[in-house]
C-alpha positions in Angstrom: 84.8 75.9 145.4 82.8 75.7 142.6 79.6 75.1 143.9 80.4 78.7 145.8 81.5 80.3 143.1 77.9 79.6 140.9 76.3 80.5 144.2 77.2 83.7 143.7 77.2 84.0 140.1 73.7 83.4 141.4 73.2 85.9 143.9 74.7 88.8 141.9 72.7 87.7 139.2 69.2 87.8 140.9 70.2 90.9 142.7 71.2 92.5 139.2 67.9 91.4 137.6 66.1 92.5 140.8 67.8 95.8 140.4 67.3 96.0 136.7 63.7 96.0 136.9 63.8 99.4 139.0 62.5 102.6 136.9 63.4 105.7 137.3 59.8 107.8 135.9 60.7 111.5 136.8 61.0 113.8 139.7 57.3 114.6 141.1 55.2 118.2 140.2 55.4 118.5 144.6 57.7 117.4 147.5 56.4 113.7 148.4 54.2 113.5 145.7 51.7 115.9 147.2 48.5 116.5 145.2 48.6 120.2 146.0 51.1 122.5 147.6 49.6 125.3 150.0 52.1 128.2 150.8 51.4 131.6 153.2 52.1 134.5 153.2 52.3 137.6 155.9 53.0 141.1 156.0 54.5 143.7 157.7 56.7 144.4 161.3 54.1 144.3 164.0 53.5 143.4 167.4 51.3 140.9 166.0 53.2 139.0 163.9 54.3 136.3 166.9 50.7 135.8 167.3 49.9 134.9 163.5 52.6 132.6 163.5 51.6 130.6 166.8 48.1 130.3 164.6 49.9 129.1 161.6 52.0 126.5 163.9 48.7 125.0 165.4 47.6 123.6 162.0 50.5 122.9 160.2 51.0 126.0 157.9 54.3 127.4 156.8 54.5 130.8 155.8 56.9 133.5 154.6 56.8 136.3 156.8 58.1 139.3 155.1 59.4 141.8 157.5 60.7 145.4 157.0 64.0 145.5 158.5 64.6 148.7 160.0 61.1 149.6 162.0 59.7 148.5 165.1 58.8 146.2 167.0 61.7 144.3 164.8 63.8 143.9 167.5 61.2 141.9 169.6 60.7 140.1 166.8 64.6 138.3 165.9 63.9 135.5 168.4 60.5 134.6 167.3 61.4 134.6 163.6 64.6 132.8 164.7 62.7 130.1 166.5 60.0 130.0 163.3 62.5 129.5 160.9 63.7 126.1 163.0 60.2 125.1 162.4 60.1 125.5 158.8 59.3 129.0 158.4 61.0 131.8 155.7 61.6 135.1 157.0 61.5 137.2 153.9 62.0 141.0 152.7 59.7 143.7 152.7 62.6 146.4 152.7 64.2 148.2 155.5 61.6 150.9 155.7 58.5 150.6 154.1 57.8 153.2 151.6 54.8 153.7 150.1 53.3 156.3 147.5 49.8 155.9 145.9 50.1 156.3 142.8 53.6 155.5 142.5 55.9 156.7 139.9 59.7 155.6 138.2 61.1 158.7 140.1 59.6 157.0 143.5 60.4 153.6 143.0 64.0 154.8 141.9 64.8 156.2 145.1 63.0 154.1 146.9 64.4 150.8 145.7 68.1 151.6 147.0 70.7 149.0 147.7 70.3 149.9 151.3 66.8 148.8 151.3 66.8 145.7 148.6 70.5 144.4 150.0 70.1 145.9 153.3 67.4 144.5 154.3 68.2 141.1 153.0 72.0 141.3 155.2 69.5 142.3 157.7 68.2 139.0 157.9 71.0 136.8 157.6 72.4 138.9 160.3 69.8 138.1 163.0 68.9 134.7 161.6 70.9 131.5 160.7 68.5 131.4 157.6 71.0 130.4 154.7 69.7 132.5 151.9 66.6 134.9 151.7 64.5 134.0 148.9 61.8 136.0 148.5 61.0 139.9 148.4 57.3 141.5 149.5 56.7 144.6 147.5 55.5 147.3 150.1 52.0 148.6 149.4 52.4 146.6 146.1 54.6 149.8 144.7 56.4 149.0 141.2 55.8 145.5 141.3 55.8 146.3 137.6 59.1 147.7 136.9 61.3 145.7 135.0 64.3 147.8 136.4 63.2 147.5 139.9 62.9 143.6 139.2 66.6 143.6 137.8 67.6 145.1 141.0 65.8 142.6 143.2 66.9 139.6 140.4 70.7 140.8 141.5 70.4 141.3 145.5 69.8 136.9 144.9 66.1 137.2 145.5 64.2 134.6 143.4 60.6 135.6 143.7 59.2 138.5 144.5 55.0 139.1 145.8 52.9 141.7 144.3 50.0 143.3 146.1 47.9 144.1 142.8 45.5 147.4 143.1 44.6 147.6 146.7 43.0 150.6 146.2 40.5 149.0 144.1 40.2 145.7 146.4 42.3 144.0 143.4 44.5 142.8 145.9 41.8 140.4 147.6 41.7 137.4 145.0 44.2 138.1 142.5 43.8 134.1 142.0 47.3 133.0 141.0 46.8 129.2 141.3 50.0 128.1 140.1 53.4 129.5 139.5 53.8 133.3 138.7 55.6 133.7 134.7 57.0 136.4 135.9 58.7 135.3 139.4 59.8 138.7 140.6 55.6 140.0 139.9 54.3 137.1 141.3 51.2 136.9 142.8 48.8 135.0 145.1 45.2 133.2 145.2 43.7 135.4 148.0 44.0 137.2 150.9 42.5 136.6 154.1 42.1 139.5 156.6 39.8 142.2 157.4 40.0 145.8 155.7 42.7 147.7 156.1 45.1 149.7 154.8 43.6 151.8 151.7 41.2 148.7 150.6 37.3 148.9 150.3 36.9 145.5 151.7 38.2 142.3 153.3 38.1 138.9 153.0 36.5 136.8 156.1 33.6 134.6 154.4 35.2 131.2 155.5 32.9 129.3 153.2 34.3 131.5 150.2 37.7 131.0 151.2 37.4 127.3 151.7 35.4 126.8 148.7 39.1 129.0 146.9 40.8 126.1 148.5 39.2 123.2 147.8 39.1 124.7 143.6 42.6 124.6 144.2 43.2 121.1 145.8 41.5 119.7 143.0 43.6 120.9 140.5 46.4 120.5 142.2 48.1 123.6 142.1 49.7 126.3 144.7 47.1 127.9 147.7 49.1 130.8 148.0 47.3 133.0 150.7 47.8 136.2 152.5 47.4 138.2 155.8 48.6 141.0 157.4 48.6 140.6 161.0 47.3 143.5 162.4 44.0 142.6 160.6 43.3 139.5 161.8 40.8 138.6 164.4 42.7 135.3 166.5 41.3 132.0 168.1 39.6 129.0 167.1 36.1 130.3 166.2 37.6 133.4 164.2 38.4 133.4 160.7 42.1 133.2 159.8 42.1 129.8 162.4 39.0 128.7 161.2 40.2 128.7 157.6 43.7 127.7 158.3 41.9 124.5 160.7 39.9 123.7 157.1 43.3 123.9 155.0 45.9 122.7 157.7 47.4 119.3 158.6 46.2 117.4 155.0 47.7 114.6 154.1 47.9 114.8 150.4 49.2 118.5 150.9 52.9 119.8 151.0 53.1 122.7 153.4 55.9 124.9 152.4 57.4 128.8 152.2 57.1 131.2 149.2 60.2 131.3 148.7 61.5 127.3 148.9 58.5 126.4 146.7 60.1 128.6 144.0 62.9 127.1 144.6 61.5 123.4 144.5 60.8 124.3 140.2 64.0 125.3 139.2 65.3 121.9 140.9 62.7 120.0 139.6 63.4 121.1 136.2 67.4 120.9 136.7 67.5 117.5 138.0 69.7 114.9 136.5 69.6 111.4 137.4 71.8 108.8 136.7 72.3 104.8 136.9 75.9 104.6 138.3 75.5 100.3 138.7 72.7 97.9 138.6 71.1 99.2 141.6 71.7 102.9 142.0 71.5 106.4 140.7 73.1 108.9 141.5 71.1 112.6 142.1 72.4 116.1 140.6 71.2 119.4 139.7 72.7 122.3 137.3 71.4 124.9 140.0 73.3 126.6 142.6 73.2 124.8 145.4 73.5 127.8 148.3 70.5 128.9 147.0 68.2 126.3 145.7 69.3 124.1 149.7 66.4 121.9 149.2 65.6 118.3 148.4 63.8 116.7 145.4 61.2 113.9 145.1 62.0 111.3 142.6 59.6 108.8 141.6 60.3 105.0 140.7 58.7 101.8 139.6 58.7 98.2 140.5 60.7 98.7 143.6 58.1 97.6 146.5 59.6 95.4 148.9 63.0 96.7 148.5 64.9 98.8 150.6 66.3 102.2 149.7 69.0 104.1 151.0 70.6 107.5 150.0 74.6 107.4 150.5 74.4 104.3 151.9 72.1 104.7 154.7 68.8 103.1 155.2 66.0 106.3 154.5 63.3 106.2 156.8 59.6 106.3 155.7 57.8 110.0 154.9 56.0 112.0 157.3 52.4 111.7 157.7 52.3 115.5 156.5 54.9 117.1 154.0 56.1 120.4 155.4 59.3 122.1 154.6 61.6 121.6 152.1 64.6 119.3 153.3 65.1 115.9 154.2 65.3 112.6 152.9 63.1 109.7 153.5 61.3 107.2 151.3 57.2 106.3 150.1 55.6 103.1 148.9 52.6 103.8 146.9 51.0 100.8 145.5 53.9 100.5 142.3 55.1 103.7 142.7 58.0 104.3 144.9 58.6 108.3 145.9 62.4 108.6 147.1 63.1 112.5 148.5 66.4 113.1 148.4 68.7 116.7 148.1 70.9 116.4 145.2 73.7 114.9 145.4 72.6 111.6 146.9 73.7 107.8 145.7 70.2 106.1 145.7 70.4 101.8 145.9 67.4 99.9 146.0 68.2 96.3 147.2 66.4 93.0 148.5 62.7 92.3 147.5 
């Protein structure tokens, strides 16, 4: 009897001092420790928006498609978005109607920015999708991006970022080069665009060395490559631009695909993440945020845990994807000493063995 009882004074002591050697370092700057996130963007209720995001889904991008809720083709439209936003996708606002005015004025963007097209078009969506929240806003033409009263409006309608389209007029809007998080999340804008002219612009932007060249600046600073299109002006097929640029940027594996709107979402949990040891070999997950609107998971990094096991709520987490796209999910990475656990809050994490 004694012999078994120092045999497992022994166990639970080498399985405590196993445990106790685990280090909890911080959550990580991207989803699976991704050196770079890379986030799209598209515009507008066309017939050609099922086309852009078949492109997208041959290489792995995931976009936010902003989509004015009240004009045509929408109604086409609801199963494709539907079926995108199963494969990772954000179907976002660009108001019921589309108004535009160049210049535009506080009288305009007044009566333009209703409840019926901020909120309506946002019930719009959740009508016709099962989409649990809609994130993001699209500010059609780029009108009163600017406003701070506008911005209130869109801040209170539960929209957490909202995309600019600077100066068009001007071709302002082609590489506003916003390489990292916007201050300002409901002016936020993007790195470039990439489409042909249209609309009142001068010029597009095709040159696919110039756009990979924006990327690759990006990647190795790992910030966001937040870039946009508008359907209709595209050109589509393997030797065209948008797939021959999206073929350059797609299917990385050091890159975390993800929507506009989720990756905003990914810094407010990042920076409200608490973590806590609740016994020698676990810590428990939480976040001060508001969890029907910030759904996603977090990446947590640790040390001196390879070799050991890891399970979230007592359940074995199975290793990372290959490529990091979306924002859910839990599953775990060995790195050399680091070990990258991805997780929604929440979650009991236990490391045991080695």
């Amino acid at each position: 009897m004694r012999f078994l009882s120092f045999c497992f004074f022994l166990f639970c002591f080498f399985l405590g001092t196993a445990a106790a050697q685990v280090q909890f370092v911080g959550p990580t700057k991207w989803l699976n420790g991704a050196r770079a996130a890379v986030s799209h963007t598209i515009d507008d209720s066309t017939k050609f928006v099922p086309a852009a995001i078949d492109a997208m889904d041959k290489h792995g991008i995931k976009a936010t498609i902003f989509v004015s809720t009240a004009r045509s083709p929408i109604a086409e439209l609801w199963p494709r978005l539907r079926a995108a936003i199963a494969n990772g996708h954000e179907v976002g606002s660009h108001s019921r109607t589309h108004q535009c005015k160049w210049p535009d004025d506080a009288g305009f963007c007044s009566a333009a920015y209703s409840e019926a097209e901020i909120a309506g078009s946002r019930d719009d969506i959740l009508k016709n999708t099962n989409q649990p929240h809609v994130w993001s806003w699209c500010y059609p033409c780029g009108n009163c991006a600017g406003q701070e009263e506008i911005q209130k409006r869109l801040s209170a309608a539960g929209y957490i970022v909202a995309r600019n389209y600077p100066d068009e007029a001007n071709d302002g809007h082609l590489v506003p080069n916003m390489n990292t998080f916007a201050a300002n999340p409901m002016n936020a804008a993007y790195t470039q665009s990439v489409q042909v002219k249209g609309g009142i612009a001068k010029n597009g932007n095709t040159d696919v060395a110039k756009l990979n060249a924006k990327f690759d600046e990006v990647l190795a600073a790992g910030g966001i490559y937040n870039f946009l299109s508008h359907p209709q002006w595209l050109e589509y097929g393997p030797e065209q631009f948008y797939e021959r640029h999206m073929a350059y940027v797609g299917n990385r594996k050091e890159v975390w695909y993800v929507p506009m709107g989720p990756l905003y979402a990914y810094q407010t949990l990042r920076a409200s993440v608490q973590v806590q040891p609740v016994a020698a070999n676990g810590f428990r997950v939480a976040v001060s945020a508001d969890r029907e609107v910030y759904n996603g998971s977090v990446t947590l990094e640790f040390r001196d845990a390879a070799g050991m096991s890891v399970l979230a709520n007592g359940k074995a987490l199975p290793p990372a994807p290959a490529i990091t796209s979306g924002w859910t999910g839990s599953y775990v990475r060995h790195e050399g000493g680091r070990t990258l656990v991805t997780v929604p809050p929440g979650a009991t994490i236990e490391f045991r063995g080695r």
